[in-house]
N, C-alpha and C positions, 0 to 999 in steps of 0.2 A: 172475707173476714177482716183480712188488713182495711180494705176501706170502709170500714162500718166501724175498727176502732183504732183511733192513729196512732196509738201508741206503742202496736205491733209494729209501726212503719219502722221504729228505730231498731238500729243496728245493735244485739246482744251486749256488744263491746259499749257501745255509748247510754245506753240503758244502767249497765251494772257501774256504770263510771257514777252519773246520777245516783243511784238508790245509794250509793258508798255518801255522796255528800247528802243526802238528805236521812238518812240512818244514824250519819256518825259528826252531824253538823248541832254545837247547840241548841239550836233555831229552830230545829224540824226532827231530829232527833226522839228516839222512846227513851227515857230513865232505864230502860233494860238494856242497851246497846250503849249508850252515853256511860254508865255505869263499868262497862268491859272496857271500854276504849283503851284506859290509860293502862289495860292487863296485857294489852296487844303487846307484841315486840315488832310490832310495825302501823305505821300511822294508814289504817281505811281507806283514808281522801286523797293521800298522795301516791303511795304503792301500790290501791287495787285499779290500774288505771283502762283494766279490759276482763274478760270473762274468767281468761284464765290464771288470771292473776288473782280470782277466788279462793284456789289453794293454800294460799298464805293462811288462812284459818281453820286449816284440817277439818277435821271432823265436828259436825254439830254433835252434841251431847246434849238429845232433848228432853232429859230429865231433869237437866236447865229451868224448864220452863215453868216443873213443880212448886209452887207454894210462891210462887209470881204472882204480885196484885196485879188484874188485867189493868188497873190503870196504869203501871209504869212501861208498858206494851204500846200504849196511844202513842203515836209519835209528837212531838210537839207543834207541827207543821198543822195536824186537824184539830188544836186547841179550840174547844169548841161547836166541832161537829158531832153530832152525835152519830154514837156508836156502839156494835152488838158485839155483846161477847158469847166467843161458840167454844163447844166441849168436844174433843175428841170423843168416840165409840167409846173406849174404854179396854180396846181388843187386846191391849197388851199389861192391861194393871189399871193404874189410875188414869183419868180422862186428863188429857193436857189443855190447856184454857188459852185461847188467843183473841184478837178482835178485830173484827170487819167494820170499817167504813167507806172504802172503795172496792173490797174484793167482789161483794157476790154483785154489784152493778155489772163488772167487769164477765162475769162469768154468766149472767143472764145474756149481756151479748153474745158472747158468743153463741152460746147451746142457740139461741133463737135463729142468728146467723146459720144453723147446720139443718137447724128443723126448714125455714123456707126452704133453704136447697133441697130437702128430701119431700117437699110438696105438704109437710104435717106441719106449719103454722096456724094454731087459732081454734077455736075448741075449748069446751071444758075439761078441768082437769081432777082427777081422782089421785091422791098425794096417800100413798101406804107407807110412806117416811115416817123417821123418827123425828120427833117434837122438839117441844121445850129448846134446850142449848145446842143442837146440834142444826150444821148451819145446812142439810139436806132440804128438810121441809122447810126451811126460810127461805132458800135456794128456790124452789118449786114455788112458793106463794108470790116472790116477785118477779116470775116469771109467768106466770100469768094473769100477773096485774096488768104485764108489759099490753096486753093485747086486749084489757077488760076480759077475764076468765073469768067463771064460776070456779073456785078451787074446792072441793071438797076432802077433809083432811080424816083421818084415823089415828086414835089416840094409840101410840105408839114409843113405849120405853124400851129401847134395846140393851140396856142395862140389865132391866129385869132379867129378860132371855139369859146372860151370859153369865148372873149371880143365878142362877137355879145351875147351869153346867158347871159351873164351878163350884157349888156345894153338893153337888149328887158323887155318893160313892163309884157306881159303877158307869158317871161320865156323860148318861144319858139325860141329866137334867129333868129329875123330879119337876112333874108342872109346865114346865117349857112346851111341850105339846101342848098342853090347852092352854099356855098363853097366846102359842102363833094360831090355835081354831079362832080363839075369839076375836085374831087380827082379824083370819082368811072370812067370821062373821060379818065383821062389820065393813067390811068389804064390800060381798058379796051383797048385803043390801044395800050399799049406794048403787053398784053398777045396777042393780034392777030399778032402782030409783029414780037415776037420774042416768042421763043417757052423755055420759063424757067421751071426748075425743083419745085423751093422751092419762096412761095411768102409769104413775110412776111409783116404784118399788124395788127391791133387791132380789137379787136372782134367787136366795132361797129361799124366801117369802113367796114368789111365783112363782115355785117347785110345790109348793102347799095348795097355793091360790088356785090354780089351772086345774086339776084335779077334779076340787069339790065343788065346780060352779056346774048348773045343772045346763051351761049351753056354749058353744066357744066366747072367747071376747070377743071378736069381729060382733056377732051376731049380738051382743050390746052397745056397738058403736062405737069400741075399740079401735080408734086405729093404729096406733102403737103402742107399744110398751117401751118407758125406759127406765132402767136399772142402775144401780150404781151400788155400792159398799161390798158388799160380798159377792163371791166369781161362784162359779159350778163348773162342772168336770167338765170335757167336749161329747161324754155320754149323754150328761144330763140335759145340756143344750141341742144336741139333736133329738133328746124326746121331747123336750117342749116345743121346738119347732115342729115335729113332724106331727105331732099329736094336739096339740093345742093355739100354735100361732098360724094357722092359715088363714091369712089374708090380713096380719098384721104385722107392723113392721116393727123389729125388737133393736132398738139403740142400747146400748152398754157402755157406761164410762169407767173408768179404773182412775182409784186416788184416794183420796182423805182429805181429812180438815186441815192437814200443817200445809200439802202439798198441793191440794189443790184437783181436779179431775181431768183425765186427758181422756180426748174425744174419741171416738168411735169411727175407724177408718173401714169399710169395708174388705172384706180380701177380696182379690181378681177371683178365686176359682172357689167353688164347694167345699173343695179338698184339703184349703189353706186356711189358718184361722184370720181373725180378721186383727185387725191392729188397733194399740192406742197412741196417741200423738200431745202431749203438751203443749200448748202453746208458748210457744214464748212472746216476748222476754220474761214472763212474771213470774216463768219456772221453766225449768230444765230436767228431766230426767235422762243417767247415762245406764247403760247395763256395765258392769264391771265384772273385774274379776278375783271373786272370794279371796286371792291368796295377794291381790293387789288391785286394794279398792282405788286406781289413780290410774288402772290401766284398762282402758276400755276394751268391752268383746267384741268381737269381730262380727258382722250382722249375720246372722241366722245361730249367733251362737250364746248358749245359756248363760248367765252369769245373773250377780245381785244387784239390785236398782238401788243406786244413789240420787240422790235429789237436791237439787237448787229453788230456793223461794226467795224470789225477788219482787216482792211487791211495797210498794207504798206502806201497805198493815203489816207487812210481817216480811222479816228477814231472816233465813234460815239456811244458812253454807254448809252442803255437805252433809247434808244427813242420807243415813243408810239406813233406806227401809228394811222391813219383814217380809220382802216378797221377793222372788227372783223372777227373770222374765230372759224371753227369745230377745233378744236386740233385731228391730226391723227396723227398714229400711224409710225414708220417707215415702209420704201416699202422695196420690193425686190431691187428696184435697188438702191436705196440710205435708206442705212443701218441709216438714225437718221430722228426722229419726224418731222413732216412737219404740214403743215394749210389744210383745205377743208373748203367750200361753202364759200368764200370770201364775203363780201358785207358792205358796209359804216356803220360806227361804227355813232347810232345814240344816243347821248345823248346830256344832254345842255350842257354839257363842251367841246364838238367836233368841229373842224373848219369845219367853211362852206365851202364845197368843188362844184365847176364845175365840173364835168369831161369831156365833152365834148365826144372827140373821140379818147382822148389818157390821 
């Protein structure tokens, strides 16, 4: 992966020294970061001069990000390039709004870089993702442009889903059932339609899907499935393997729009789950620990996931997500620390999250 994109070659420290002058430089600079600077009680370019010298900025507070024109987000360095602005799910209240013009180039390499390695490069693709602003199925279309794919896409609002559980009294989301039938619909007639390689979707949408099709996905030409927004239990993923993924291969990313997705490490054994790995430099995820978010867990042990975004589009120090995870150790294929058993970070100071089906 480092030699496919060289900007992994650089060292964390010499990376985040960069993003500090090109964030906090007039020149290159967003109006949203240039605007904090002179709030700092210390100067970005001079003081953050390594990774951990990130701390100086405690906590992100990314309700920050609310009622931000995505224009003052552009940095000033891609004056010019154009640029997509994407919406967070929406899982925690309102959808947060940021902009990609080198993230998802950066992020199709890689996933492609992981697929030749698992022999699934190339093929049509069936994209059960969410549309419009949401930077999944943008994610998936130019990933299969990468290679001349036929993409075939499904009109898919997962807002809707999570405004029907949010208005139903008793939590079950009046409607929401047959909005996901007429996902698992229109589906289910592309794959008879059109014979794709690679279908990508969320694990509870394929807790739906796998079910009501009338033959496995291998036997439509399935060769993997890969997942990302929403997790399921390790019940619910040993009945879709055992019952419906024979003889396809099920990739799983874990992430968001602010943070980014980290990849899918196998586990050594049956018995072990398997891991996720961010890449760096362009993000960092730590597991911590609830009662002192600056003091890392110790590996195999639970705590809440904080997060670092260091990219060119968007810089975000220190935010603490809604989920907590196992702290693993690094994989063979991605040489640094990753998360295991993902699941909603519950305490009283947590947002209330939906998640619907993405």
């Amino acid at each position: 992966m480092r030699e496919q994109i060289p900007a992994m070659r650089e060292s964390l420290d010499e990376w985040t020294a960069r993003m500090m002058s090109w964030h906090f430089s007039e020149e290159t600079g967003s109006p949203f970061w240039l605007a904090r600077r002179s709030r700092l009680p210390f100067d970005p370019i001079r003081d953050v001069t390594d990774y951990a010298s990130l701390r100086l900025f405690g906590l992100f507070d990314k309700t920050d990000l609310r009622g931000v024109s995505a224009r003052d987000l552009v940095p000033r360095g891609f004056a010019g390039r154009p640029f997509r602005v994407v919406e967070t799910g929406g899982t925690s209240g309102p959808p947060y709004r940021v902009v990609d013009v080198t993230r998802a180039v950066y992020d199709v390499k890689m996933y492609r870089v992981m697929l030749e390695a698992r022999g699934l490069l190339g093929g049509d693709i069936l994209a059960m993702t969410p549309s419009g602003p949401h930077a999944y199925g943008h994610f998936v279309k130019l990933l299969g442009d990468s290679w001349g794919a036929a993409v075939f896409s499904v009109d898919f609002d997962p807002r809707w889903v999570k405004h029907l559980l949010r208005a139903s009294n008793d939590g079950t989301g009046d409607g929401a059932d047959a909005y996901v039938e007429h996902l698992v619909a229109q589906t289910a007639d592309l794959l008879r339609d059109e014979r794709v390689s690679l279908l990508f979707t969320t694990a509870k949408l394929l807790l739906s899907l796998a079910p009501a099709l009338d033959k496995p996905l291998a036997e439509y030409g399935v060769r993997a499935v890969c997942t990302g927004g929403t997790s399921c239990s390790p019940e619910e993923a040993r009945y879709l393997r055992e019952e419906y993924l024979d003889g396809v291969q099920w990739i799983d990313t874990y992430g968001n729009t602010l943070v980014g997705h980290a990849l899918q490490g196998d586990a050594p054994s049956p018995e072990e789950p398997h891991s996720y790995h961010l890449p760096p430099p362009f993000a960092v995820m730590h597991v911590v620990r609830p009662d002192d978010v600056w003091q890392e867990a110790a590996t195999g042990e639970r705590g809440r996931i904080r997060a670092v975004t260091l990219l060119e589009d968007l810089f975000l120090p220190n935010l603490l997500e809604r989920d907590s995870a196992v702290s693993a150790p690094p994989h063979p294929w991605f040489p640094w620390p990753g998360v295991a058993r993902v699941g909603p970070y519950e305490a009283e100071d947590a947002d209330q999250i939906t998640e619907g089906v993405y």
